[in-house]
N, CA, C and O atoms as a CHARMM CRD file, in Angstrom:
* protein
*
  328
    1    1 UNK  N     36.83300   6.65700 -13.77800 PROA 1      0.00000
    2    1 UNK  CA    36.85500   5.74800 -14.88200 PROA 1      0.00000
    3    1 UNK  C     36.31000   6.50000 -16.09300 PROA 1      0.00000
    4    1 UNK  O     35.35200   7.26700 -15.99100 PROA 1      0.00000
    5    2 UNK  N     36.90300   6.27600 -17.16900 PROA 2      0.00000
    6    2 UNK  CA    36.22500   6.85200 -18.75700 PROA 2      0.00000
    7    2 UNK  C     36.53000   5.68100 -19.48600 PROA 2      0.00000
    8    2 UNK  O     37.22000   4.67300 -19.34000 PROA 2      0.00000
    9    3 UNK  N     35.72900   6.20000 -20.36500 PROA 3      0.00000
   10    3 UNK  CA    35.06800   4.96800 -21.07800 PROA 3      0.00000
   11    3 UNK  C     35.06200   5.78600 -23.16500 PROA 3      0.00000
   12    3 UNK  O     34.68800   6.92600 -23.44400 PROA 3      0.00000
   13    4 UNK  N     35.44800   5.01000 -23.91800 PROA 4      0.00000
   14    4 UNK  CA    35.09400   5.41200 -25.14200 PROA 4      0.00000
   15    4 UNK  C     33.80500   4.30900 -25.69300 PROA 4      0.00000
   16    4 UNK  O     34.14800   3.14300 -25.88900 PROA 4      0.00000
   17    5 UNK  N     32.68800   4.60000 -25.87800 PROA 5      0.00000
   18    5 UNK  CA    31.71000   3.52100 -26.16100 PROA 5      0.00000
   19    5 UNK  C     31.03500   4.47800 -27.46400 PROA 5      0.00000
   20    5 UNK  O     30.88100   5.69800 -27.41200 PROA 5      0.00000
   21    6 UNK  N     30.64300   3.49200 -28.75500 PROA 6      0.00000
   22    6 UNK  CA    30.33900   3.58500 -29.91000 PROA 6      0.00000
   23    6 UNK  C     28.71900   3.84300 -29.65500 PROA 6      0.00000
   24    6 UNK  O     28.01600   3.63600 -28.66600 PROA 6      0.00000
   25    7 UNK  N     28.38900   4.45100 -31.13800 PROA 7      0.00000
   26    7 UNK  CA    27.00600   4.31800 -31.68700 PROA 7      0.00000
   27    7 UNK  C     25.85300   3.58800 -30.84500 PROA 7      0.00000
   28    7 UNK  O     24.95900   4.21800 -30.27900 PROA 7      0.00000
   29    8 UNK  N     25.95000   2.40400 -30.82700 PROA 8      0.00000
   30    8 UNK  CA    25.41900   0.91600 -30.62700 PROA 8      0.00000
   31    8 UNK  C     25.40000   0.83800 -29.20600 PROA 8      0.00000
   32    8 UNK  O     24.64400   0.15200 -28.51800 PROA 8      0.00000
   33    9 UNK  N     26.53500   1.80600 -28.73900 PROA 9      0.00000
   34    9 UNK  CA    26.22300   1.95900 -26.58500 PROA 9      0.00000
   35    9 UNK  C     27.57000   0.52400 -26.45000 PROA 9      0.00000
   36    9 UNK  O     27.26500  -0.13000 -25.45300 PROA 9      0.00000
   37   10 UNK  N     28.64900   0.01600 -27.01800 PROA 10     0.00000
   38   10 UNK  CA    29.19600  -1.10400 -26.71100 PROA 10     0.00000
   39   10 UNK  C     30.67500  -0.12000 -26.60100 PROA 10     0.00000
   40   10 UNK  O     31.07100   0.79700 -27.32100 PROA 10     0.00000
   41   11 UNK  N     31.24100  -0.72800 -25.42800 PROA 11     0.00000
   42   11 UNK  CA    32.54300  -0.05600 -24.67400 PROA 11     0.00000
   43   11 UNK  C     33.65500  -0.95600 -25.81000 PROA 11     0.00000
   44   11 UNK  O     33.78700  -2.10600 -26.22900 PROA 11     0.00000
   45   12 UNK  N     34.20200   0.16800 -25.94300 PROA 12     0.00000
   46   12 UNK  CA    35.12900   0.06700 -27.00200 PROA 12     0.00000
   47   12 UNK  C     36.58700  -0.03100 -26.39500 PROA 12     0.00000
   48   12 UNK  O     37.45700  -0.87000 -26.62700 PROA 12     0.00000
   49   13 UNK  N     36.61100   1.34000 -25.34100 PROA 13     0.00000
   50   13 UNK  CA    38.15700   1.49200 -24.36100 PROA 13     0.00000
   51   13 UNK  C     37.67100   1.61600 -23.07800 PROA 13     0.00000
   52   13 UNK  O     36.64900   2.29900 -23.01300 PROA 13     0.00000
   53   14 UNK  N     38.19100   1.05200 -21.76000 PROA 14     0.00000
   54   14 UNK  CA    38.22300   1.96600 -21.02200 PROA 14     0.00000
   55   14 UNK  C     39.10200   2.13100 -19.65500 PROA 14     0.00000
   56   14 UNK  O     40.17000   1.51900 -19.67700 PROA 14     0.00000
   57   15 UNK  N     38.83100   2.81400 -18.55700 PROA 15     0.00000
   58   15 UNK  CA    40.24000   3.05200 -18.19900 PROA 15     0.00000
   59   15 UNK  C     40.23100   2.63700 -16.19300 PROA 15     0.00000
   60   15 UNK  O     39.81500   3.47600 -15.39400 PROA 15     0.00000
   61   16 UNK  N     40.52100   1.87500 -15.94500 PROA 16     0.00000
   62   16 UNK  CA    40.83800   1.59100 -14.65400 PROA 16     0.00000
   63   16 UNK  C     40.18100   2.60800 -13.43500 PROA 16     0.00000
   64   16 UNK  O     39.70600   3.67800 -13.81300 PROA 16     0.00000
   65   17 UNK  N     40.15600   2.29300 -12.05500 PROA 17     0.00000
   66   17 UNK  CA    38.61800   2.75300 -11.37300 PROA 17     0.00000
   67   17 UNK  C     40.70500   3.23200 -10.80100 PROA 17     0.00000
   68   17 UNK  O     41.70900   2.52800 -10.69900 PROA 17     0.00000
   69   18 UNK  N     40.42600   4.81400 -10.57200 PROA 18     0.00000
   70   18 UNK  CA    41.35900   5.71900  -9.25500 PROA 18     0.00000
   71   18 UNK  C     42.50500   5.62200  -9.75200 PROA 18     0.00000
   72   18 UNK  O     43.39000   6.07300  -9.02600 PROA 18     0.00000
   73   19 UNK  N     42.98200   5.00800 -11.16700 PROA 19     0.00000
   74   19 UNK  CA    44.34100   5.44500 -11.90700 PROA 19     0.00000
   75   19 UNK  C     44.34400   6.26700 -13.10300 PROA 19     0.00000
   76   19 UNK  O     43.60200   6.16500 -14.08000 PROA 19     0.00000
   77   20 UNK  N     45.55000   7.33600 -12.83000 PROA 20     0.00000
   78   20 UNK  CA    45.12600   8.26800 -14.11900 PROA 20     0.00000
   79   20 UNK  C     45.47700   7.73100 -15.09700 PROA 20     0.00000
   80   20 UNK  O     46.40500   6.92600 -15.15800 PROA 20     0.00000
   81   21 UNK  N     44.69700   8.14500 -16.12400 PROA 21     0.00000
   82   21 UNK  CA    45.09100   7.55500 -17.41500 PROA 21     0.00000
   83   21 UNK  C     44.48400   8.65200 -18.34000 PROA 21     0.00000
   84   21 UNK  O     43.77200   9.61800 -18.06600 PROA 21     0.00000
   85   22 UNK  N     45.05800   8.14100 -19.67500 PROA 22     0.00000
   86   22 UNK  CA    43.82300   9.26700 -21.01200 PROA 22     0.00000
   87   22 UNK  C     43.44000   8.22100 -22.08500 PROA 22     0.00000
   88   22 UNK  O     44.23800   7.30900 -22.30000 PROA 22     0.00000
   89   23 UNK  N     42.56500   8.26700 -22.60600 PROA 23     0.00000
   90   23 UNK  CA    42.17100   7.43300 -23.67800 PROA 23     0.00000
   91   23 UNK  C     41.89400   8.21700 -24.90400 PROA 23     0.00000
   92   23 UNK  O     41.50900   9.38400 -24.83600 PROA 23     0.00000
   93   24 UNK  N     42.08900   7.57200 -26.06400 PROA 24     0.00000
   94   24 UNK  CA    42.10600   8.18000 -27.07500 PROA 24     0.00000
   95   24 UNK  C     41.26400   7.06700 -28.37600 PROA 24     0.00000
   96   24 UNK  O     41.36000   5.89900 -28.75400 PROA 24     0.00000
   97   25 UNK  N     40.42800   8.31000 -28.70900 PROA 25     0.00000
   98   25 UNK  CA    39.63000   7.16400 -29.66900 PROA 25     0.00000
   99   25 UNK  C     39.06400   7.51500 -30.91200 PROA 25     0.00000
  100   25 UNK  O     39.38400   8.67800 -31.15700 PROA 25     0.00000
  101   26 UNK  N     38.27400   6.96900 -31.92600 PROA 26     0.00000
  102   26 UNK  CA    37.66000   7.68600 -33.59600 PROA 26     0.00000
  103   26 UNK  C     35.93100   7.71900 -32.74300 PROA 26     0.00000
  104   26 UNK  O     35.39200   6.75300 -32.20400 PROA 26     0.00000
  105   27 UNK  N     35.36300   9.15200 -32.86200 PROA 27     0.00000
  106   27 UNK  CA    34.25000   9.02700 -32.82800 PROA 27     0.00000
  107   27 UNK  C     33.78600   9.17200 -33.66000 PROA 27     0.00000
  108   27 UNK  O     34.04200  10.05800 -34.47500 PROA 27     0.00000
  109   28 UNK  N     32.54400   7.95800 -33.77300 PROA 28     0.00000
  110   28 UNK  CA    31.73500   7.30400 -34.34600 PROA 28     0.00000
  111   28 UNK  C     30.63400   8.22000 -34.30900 PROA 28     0.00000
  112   28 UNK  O     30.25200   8.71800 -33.25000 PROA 28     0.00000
  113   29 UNK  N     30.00800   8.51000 -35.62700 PROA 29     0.00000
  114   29 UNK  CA    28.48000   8.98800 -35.41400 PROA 29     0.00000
  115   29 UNK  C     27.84200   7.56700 -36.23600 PROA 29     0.00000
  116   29 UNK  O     28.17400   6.43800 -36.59900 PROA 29     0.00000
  117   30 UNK  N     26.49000   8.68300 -36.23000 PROA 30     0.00000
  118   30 UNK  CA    25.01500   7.65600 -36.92600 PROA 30     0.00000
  119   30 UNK  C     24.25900   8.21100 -37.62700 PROA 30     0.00000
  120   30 UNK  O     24.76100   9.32700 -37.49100 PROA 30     0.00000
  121   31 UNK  N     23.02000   8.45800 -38.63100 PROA 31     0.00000
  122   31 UNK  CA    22.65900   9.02900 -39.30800 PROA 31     0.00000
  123   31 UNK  C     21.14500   8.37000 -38.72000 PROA 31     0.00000
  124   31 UNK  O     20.02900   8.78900 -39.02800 PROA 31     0.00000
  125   32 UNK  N     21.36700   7.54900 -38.05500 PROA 32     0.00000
  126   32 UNK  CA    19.61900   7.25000 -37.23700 PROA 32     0.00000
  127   32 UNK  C     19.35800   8.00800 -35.90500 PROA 32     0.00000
  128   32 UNK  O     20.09500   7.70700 -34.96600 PROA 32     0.00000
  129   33 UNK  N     18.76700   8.59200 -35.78000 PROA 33     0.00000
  130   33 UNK  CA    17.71700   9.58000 -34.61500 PROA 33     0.00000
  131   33 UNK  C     17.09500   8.90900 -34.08500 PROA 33     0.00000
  132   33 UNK  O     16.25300   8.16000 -34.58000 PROA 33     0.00000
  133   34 UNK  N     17.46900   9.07300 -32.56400 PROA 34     0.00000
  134   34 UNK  CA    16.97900   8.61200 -32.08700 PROA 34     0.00000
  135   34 UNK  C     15.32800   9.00600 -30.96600 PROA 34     0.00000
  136   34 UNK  O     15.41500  10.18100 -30.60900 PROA 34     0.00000
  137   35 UNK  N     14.35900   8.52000 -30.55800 PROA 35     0.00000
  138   35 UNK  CA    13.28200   8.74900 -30.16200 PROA 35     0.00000
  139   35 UNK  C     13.37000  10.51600 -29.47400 PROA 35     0.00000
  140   35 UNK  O     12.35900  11.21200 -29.37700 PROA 35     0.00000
  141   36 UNK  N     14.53100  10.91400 -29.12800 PROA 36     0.00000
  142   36 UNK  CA    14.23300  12.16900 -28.45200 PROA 36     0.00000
  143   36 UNK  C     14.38900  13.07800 -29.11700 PROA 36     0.00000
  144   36 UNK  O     13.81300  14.15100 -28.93900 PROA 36     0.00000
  145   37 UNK  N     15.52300  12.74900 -30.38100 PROA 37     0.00000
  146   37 UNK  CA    15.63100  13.76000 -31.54500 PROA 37     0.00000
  147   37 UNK  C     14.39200  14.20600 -32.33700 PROA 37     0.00000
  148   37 UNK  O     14.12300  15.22700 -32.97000 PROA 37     0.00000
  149   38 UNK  N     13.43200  12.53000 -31.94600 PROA 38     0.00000
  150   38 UNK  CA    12.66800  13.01400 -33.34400 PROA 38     0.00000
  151   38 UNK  C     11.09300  13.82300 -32.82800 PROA 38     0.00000
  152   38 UNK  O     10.38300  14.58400 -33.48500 PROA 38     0.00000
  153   39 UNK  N     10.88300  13.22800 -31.18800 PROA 39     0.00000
  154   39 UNK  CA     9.73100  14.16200 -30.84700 PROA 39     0.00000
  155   39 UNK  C     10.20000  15.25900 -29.64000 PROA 39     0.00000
  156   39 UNK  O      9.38300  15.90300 -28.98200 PROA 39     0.00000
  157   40 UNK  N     11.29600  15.32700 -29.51600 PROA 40     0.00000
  158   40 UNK  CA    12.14400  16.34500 -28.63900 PROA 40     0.00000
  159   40 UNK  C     11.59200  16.01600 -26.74300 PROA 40     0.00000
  160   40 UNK  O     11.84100  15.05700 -26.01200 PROA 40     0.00000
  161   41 UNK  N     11.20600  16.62800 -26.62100 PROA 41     0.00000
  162   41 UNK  CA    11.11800  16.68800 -24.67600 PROA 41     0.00000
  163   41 UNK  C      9.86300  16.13600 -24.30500 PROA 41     0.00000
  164   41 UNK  O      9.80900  15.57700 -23.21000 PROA 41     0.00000
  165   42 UNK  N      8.29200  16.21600 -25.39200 PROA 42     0.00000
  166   42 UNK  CA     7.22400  15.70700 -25.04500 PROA 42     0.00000
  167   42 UNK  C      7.22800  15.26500 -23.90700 PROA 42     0.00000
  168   42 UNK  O      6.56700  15.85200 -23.05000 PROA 42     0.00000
  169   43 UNK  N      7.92600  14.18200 -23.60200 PROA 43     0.00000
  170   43 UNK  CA     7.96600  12.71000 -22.55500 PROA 43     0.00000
  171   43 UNK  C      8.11800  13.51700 -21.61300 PROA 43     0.00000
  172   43 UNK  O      7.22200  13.17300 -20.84300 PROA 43     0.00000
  173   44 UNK  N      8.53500  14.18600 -21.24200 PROA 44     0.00000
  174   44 UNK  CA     9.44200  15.47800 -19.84700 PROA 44     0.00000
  175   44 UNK  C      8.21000  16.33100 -20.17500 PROA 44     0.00000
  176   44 UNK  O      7.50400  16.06800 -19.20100 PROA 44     0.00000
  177   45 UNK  N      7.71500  16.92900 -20.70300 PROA 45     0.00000
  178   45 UNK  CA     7.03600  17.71900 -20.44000 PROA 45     0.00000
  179   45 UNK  C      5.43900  17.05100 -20.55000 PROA 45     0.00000
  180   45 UNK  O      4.68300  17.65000 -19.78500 PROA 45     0.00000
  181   46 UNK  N      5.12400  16.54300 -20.91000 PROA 46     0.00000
  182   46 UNK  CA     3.94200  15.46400 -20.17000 PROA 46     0.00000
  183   46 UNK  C      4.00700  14.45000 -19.15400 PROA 46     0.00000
  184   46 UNK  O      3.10800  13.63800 -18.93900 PROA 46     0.00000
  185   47 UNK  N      5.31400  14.53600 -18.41200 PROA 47     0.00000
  186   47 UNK  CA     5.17900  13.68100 -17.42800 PROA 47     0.00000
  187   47 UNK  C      4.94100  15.12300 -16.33900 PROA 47     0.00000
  188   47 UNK  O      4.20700  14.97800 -15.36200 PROA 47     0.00000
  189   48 UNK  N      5.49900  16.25100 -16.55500 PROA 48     0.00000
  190   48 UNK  CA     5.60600  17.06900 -15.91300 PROA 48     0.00000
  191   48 UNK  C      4.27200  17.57300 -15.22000 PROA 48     0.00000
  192   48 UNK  O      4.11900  17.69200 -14.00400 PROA 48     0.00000
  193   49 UNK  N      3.16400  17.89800 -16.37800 PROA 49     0.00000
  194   49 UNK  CA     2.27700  18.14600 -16.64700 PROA 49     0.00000
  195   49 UNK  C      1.29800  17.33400 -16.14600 PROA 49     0.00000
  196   49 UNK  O      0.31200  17.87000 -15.63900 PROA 49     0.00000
  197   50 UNK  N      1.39500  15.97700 -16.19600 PROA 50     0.00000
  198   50 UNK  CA     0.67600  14.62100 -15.27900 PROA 50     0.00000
  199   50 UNK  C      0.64000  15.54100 -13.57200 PROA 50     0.00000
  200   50 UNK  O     -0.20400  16.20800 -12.97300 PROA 50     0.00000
  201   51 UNK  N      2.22400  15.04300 -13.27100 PROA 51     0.00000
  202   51 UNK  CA     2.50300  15.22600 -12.18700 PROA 51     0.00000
  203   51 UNK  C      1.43900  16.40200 -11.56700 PROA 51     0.00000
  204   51 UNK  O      0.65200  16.14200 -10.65700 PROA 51     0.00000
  205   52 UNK  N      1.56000  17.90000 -12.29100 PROA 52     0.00000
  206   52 UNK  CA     0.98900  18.81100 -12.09100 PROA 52     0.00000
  207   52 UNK  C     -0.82000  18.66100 -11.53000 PROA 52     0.00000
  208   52 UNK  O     -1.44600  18.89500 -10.49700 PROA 52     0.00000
  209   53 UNK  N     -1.07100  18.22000 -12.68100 PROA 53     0.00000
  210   53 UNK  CA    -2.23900  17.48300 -12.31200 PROA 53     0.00000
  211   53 UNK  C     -3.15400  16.57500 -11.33600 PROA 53     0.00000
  212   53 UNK  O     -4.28000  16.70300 -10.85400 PROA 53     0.00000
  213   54 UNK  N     -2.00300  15.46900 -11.26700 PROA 54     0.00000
  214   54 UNK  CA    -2.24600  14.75400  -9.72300 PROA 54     0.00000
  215   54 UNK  C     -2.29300  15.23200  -8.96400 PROA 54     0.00000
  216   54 UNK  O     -3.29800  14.93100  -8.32100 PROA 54     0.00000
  217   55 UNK  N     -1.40000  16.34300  -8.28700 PROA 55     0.00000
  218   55 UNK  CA    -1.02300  17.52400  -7.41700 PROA 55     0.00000
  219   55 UNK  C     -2.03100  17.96400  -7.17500 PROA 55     0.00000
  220   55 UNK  O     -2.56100  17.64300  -6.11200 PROA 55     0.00000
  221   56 UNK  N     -2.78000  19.00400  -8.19900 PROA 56     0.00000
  222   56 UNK  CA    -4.13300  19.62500  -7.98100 PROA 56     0.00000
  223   56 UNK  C     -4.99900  18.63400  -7.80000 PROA 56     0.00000
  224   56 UNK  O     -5.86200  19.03900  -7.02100 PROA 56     0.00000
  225   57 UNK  N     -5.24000  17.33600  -8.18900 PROA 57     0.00000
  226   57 UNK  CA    -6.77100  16.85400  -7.99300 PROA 57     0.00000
  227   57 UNK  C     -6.17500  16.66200  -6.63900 PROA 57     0.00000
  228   57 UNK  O     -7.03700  15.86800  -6.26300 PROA 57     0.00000
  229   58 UNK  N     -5.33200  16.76900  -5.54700 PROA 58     0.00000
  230   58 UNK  CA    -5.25000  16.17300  -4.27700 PROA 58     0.00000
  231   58 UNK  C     -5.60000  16.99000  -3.62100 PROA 58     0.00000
  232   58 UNK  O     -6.00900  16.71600  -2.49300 PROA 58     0.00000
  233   59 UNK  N     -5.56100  18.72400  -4.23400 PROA 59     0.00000
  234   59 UNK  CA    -5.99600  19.68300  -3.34500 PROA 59     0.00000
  235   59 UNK  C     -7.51800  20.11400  -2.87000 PROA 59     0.00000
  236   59 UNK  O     -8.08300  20.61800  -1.89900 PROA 59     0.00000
  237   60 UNK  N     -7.90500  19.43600  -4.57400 PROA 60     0.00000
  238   60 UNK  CA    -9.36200  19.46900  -4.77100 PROA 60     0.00000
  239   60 UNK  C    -10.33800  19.08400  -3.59800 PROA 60     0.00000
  240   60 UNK  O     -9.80800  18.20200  -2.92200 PROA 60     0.00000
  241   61 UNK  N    -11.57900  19.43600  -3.12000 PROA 61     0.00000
  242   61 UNK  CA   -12.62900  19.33000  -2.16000 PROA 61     0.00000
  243   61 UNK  C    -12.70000  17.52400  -2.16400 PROA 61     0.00000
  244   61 UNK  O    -12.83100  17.13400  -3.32400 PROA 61     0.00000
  245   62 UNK  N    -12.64400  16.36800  -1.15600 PROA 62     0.00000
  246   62 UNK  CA   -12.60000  15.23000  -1.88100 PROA 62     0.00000
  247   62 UNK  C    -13.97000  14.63800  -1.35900 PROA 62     0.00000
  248   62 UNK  O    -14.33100  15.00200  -0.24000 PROA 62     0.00000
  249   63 UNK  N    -14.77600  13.74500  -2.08100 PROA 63     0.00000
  250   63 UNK  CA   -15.55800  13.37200  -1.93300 PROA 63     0.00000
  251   63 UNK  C    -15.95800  12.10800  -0.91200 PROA 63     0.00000
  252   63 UNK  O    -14.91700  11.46700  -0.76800 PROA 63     0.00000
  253   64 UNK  N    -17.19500  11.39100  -0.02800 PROA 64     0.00000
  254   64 UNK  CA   -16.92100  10.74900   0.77400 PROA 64     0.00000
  255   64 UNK  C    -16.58100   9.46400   0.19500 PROA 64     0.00000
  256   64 UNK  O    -17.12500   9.10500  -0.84900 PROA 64     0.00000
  257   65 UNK  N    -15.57000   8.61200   0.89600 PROA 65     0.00000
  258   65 UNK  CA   -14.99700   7.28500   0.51200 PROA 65     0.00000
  259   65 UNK  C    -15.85800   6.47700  -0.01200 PROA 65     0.00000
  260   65 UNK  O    -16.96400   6.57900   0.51700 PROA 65     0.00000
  261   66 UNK  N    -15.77300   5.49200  -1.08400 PROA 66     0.00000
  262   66 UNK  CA   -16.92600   4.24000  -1.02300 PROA 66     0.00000
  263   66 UNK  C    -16.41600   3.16600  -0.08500 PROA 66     0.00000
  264   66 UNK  O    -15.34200   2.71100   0.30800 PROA 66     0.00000
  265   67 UNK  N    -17.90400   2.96000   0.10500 PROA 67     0.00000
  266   67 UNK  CA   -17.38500   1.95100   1.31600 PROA 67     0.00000
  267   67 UNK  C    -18.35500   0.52800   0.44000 PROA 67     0.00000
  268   67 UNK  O    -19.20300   0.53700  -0.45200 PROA 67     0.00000
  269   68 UNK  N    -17.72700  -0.52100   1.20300 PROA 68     0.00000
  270   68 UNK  CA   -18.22400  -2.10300   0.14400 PROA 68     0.00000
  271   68 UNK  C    -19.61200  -1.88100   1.36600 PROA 68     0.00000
  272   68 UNK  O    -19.71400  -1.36000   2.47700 PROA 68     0.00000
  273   69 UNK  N    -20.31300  -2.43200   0.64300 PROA 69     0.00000
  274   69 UNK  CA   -21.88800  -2.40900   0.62400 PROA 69     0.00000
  275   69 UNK  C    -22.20800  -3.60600   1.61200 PROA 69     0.00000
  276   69 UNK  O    -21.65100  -4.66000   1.30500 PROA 69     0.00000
  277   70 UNK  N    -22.92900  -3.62900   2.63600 PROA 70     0.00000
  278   70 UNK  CA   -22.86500  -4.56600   3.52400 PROA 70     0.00000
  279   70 UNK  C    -22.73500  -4.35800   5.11900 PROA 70     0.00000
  280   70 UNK  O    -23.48100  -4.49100   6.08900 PROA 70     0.00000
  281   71 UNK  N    -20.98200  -3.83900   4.81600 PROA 71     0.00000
  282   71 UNK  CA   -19.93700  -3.62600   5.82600 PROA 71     0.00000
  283   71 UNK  C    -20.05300  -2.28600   6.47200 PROA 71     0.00000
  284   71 UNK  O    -19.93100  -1.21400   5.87900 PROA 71     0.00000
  285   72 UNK  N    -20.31600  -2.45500   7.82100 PROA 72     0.00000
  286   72 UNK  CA   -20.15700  -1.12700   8.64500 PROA 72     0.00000
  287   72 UNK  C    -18.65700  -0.90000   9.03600 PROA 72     0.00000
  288   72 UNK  O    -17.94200  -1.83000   9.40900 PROA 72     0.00000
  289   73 UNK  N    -18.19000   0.50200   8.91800 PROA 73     0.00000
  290   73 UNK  CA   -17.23400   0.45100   9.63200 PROA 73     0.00000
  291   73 UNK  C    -16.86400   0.77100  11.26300 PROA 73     0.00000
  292   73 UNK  O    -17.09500   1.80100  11.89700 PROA 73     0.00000
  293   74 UNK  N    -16.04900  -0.78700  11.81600 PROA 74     0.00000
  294   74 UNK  CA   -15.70800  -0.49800  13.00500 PROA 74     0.00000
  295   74 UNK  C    -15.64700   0.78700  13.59700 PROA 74     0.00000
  296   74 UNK  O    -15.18600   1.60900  12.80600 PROA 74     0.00000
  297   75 UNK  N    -16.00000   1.34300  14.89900 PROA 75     0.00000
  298   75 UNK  CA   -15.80100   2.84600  15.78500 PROA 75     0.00000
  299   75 UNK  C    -15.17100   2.54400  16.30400 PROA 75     0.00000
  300   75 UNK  O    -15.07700   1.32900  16.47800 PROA 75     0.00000
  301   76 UNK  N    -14.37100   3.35400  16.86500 PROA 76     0.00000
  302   76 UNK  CA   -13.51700   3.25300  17.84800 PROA 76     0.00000
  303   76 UNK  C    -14.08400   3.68300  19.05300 PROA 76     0.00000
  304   76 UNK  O    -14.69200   4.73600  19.24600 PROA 76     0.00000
  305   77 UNK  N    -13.73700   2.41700  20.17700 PROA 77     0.00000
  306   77 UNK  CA   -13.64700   2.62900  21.08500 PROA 77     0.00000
  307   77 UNK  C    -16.03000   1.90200  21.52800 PROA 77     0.00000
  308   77 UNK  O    -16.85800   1.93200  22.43900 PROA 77     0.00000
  309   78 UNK  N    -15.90200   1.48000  20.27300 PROA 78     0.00000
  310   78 UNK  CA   -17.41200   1.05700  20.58600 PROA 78     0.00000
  311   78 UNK  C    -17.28900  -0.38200  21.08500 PROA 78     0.00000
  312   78 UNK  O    -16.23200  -1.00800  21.00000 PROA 78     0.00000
  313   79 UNK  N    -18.56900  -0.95200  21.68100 PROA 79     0.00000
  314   79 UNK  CA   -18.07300  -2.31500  22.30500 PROA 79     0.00000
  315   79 UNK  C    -18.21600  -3.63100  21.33400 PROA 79     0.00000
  316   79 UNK  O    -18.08400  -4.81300  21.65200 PROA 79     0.00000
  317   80 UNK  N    -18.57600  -2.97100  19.83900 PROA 80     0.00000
  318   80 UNK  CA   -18.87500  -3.96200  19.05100 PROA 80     0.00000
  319   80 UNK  C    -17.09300  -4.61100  18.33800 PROA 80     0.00000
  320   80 UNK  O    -16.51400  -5.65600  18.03900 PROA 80     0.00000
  321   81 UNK  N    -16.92000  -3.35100  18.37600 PROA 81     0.00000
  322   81 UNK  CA   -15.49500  -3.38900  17.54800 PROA 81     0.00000
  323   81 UNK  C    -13.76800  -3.96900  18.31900 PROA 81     0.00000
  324   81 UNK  O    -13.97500  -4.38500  19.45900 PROA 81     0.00000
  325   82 UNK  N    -12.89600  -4.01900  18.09200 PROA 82     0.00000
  326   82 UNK  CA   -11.47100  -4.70500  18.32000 PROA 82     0.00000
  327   82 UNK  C    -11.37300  -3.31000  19.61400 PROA 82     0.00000
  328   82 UNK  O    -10.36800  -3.18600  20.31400 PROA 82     0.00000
C-alpha cells in the first residue's frame, strides 16, 4: 500500500493492500520545524545515555534491602514460617 499524505499527516491518495498501482501527487512542504529540526537528536541521545546509566548503577556493589520496620522476614524452611 502507498499512500500520498500532506504537511498536516492527512492521506490525501492512496492505493489498495496487494494491487499494483502508482500514485501521483503535488508535494506539499511547510516552513514550520518541527521539534526534531529544531533541537536535533537530544531525545535519542539522552535516552541513550539514561539507559547507559541504569545499566551501570545495576552493576554497581548494591546495598542491603530496606526492610519495613517491625517485620521479620520469613526463613525458609523454619517452623515459624509457610
Amino acid at each position: 500500500m502507498s499512500s500520498v499524505v500532506d504537511p498536516r499527516g492527512r492521506v490525501r491518495q492512496r492505493t489498495s493492500l496487494f494491487r499494483p498501482a502508482a500514485l501521483t501527487g503535488l508535494v506539499e512542504t511547510t516552513d514550520v520545524r518541527t521539534v526534531f529540526t529544531r533541537v536535533g537528536d537530544v531525545a535519542g541521545g539522552g535516552a541513550t545515555l539514561l539507559t547507559l546509566l541504569l545499566l551501570a548503577g545495576t552493576l554497581l556493589p548494591g546495598r542491603e534491602p530496606v526492610r519495613s520496620p517491625g517485620r521479620e522476614p520469613a526463613r525458609r524452611g523454619s517452623r515459624d514460617g509457610p
